[in-house]
C-alpha positions in Angstrom: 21.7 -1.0 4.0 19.6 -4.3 4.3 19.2 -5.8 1.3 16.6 -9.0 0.1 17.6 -11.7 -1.2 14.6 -12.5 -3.2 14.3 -12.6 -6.8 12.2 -9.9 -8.4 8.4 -10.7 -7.5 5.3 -9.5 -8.0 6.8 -5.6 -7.3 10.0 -4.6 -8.8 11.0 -1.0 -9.0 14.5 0.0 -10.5 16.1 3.2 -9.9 13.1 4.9 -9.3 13.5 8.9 -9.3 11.1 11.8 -9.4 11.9 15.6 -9.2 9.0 18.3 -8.8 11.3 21.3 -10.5 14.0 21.5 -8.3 13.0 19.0 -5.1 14.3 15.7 -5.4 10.9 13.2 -4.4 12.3 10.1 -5.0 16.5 9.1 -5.3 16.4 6.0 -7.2 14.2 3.6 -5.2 15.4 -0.1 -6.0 12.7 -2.7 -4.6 11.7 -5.7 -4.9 8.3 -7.5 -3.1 7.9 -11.1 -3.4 4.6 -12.6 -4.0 2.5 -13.8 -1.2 4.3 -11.3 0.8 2.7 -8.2 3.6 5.1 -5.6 2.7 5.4 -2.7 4.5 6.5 0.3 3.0 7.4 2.3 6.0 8.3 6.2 6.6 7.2 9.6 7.8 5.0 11.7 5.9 6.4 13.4 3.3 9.5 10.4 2.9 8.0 10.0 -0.8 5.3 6.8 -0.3 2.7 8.4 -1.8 4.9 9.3 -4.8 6.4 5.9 -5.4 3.0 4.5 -4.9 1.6 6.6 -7.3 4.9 6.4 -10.5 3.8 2.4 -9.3 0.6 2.5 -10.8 1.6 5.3 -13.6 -0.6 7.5 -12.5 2.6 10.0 -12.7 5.4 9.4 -15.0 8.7 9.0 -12.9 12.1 11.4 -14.0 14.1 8.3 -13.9 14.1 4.9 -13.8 11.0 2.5 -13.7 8.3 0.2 -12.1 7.6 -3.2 -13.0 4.5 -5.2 -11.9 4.4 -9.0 -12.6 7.2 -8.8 -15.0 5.8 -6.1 -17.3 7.4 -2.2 -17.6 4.2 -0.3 -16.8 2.2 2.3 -18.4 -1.2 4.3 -18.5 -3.3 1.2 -19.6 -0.5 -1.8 -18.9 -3.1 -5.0 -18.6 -0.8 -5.5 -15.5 -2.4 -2.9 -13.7 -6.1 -5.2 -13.7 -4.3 -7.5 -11.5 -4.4 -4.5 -8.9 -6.7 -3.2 -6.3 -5.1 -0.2 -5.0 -6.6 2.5 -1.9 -4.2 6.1 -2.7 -4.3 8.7 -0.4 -8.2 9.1 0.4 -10.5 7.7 -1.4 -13.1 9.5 -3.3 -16.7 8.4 -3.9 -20.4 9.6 -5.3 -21.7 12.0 -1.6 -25.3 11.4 -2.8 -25.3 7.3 -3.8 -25.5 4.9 -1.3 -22.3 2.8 -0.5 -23.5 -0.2 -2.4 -24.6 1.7 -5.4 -20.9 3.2 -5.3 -19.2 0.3 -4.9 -21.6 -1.2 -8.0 -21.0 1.6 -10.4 -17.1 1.0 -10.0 -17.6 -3.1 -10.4 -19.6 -2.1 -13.3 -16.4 0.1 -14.6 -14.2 -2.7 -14.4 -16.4 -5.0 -16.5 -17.6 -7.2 -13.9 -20.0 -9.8 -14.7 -21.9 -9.6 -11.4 -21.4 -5.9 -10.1 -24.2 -6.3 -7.8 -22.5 -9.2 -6.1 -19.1 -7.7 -6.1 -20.3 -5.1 -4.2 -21.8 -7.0 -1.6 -18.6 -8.7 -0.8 -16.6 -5.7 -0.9 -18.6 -4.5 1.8 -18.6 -7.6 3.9 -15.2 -7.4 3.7 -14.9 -4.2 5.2 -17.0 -4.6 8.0 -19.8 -2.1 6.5 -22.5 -4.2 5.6 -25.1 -2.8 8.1 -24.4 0.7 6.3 -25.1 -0.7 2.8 -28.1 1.9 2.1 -26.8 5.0 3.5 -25.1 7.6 1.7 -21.6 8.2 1.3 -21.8 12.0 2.3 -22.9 11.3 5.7 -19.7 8.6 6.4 -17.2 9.2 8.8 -13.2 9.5 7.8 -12.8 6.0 9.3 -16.2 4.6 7.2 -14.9 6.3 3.9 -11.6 4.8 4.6 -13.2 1.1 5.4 -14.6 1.5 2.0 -11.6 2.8 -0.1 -10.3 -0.9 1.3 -13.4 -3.1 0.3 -13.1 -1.1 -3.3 -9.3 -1.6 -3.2 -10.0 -5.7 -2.2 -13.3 -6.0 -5.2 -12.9 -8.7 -7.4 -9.8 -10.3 -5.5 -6.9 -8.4 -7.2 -3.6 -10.1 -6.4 -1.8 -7.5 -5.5 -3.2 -4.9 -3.1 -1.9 -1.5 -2.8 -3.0 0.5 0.2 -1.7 4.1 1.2 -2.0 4.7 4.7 -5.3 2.5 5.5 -5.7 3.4 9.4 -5.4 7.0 8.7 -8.5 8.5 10.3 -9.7 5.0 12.3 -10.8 4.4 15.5 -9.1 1.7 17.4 -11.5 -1.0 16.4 -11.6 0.4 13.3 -8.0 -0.7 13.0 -8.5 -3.9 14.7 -10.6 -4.6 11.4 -8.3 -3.4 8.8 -5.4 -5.7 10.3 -7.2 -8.4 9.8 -8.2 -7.5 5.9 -4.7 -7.4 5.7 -4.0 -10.5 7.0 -6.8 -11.9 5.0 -4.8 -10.6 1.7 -1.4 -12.9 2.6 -4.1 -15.9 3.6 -5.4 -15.9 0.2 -2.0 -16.0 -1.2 -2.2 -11.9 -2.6 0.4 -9.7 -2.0 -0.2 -6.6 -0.2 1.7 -3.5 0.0 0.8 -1.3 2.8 2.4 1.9 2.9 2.6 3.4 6.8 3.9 5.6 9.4 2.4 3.4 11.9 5.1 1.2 12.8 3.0 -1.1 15.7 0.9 -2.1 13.3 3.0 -2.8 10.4 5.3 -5.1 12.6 2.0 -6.8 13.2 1.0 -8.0 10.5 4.2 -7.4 7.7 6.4 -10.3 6.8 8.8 -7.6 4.9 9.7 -4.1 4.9 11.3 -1.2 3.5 12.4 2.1 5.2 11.8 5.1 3.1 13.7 8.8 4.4 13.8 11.9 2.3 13.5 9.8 -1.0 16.0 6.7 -0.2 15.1 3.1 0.6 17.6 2.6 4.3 17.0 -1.1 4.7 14.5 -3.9 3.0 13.9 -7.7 3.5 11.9 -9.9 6.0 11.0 -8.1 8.9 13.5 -10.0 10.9 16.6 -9.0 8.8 15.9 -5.3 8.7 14.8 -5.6 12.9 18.7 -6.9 13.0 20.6 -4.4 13.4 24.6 -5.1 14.7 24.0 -8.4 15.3 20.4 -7.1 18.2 17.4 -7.8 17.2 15.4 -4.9 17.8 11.8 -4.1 17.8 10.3 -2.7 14.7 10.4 0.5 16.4 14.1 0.9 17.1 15.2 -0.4 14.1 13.5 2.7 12.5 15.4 4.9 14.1 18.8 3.1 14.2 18.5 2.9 10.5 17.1 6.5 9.8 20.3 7.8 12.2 22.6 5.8 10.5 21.7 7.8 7.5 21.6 11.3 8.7 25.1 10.3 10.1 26.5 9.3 7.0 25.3 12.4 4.9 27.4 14.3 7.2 
């Protein structure tokens, strides 16, 4: 397997493991993310993103081992977790409010001093500005996803968690996202982008991890885990070298 050579950063997890009853989710995910880094976290659906994503934030509570953000074990509450803008699975919002007044209620959640100019950012930022006034109900999967992003990006978190953000996008709708994500490493965040989209991700990731059935594969800079028996592969074949590799030595 691949390994990094950075120190812990922003993202550490250790021995990560989560069982539903008898299904194994997650076998002991080691990880680290440096700061300032695009990581992608890469696998097919169902390879356990979500779930790490999710024991990441404690919004579950993993069977084994744990997640550390900036330093600090975390927890249901952990002040860590206010340095975080996160977008998990799809984002759910008011039908009936407008996309502003949303995005205003959940500035004025987090205690910002100026929700109503939060807001207005967040929605510059994700390209929805001219849709400011209408309501939520009547969005498209692609609008509803733009908008999990600008909540995910509000009050310029420094790390910035997004599960699967061109699910449901139209090409230019992903044309836009790629560049909020490059915005994130220009302001010297670190974004984790979890993906099945492989083009994209070798786009715009400096590192990345391959998840399969639970198990990190590989994980470093893009161009370590790409280099695979001394080729450097695209993004693409790596993948699969990596994934068969594994399937070959469970044999």
């Amino acid at each position: 397997m691949s390994t990094s050579t950075t120190t812990p950063g922003v993202i550490a997890l250790r021995g990560l493991t989560k069982r539903y009853g008898a299904t194994l989710a997650l076998d002991g995910v080691d990880l680290d993310v440096p700061a300032g880094s695009v990581f992608g976290f890469l696998g097919p659906n169902g390879a356990g993103k979500t779930t790490t994503i999710r024991l990441m934030l404690a919004l579950q509570r993993p069977t084994a081992g744990e997640a550390v953000l900036f330093g600090e074990s975390v927890a249901p509450g952990s002040p860590a977790l206010r340095r975080v803008g996160a977008m998990v699975e799809r984002p759910s919002f008011y039908p009936y409010l407008s996309a502003i007044q949303n995005l205003r209620l959940m500035a004025i959640a987090r205690g910002d001093p100026e929700p109503e100019a939060a807001a207005t950012v967040a929605l510059e930022r994700a390209g929805l500005t001219g849709v400011a006034r209408r309501s939520v109900g009547g969005f498209s999967t692609g609008m509803r996803q733009r908008l999990g992003i600008g909540l995910a990006l509000m009050g310029d978190p420094e790390l910035v968690v997004l599960d699967e953000p061109t699910a449901g996008l139209d090409p230019e709708g992903v044309v836009e996202v790629r560049r909020l994500i490059g915005d994130i490493g220009q302001r010297r965040a670190t974004a984790f982008v979890s993906t099945h989209q492989l083009d994209e991700a070798a786009r715009v990731c400096t590192h990345v991890a391959i998840l399969s059935a639970g198990r990190v594969l590989a994980i470093g800079p893009i161009e370590a885990v790409t280099s695979v028996d001394g080729r450097s592969l695209s993004l693409e074949e790596a993948y699969l070298a990596h994934v068969t590799r594994s399937r070959v030595g469970t044999r």
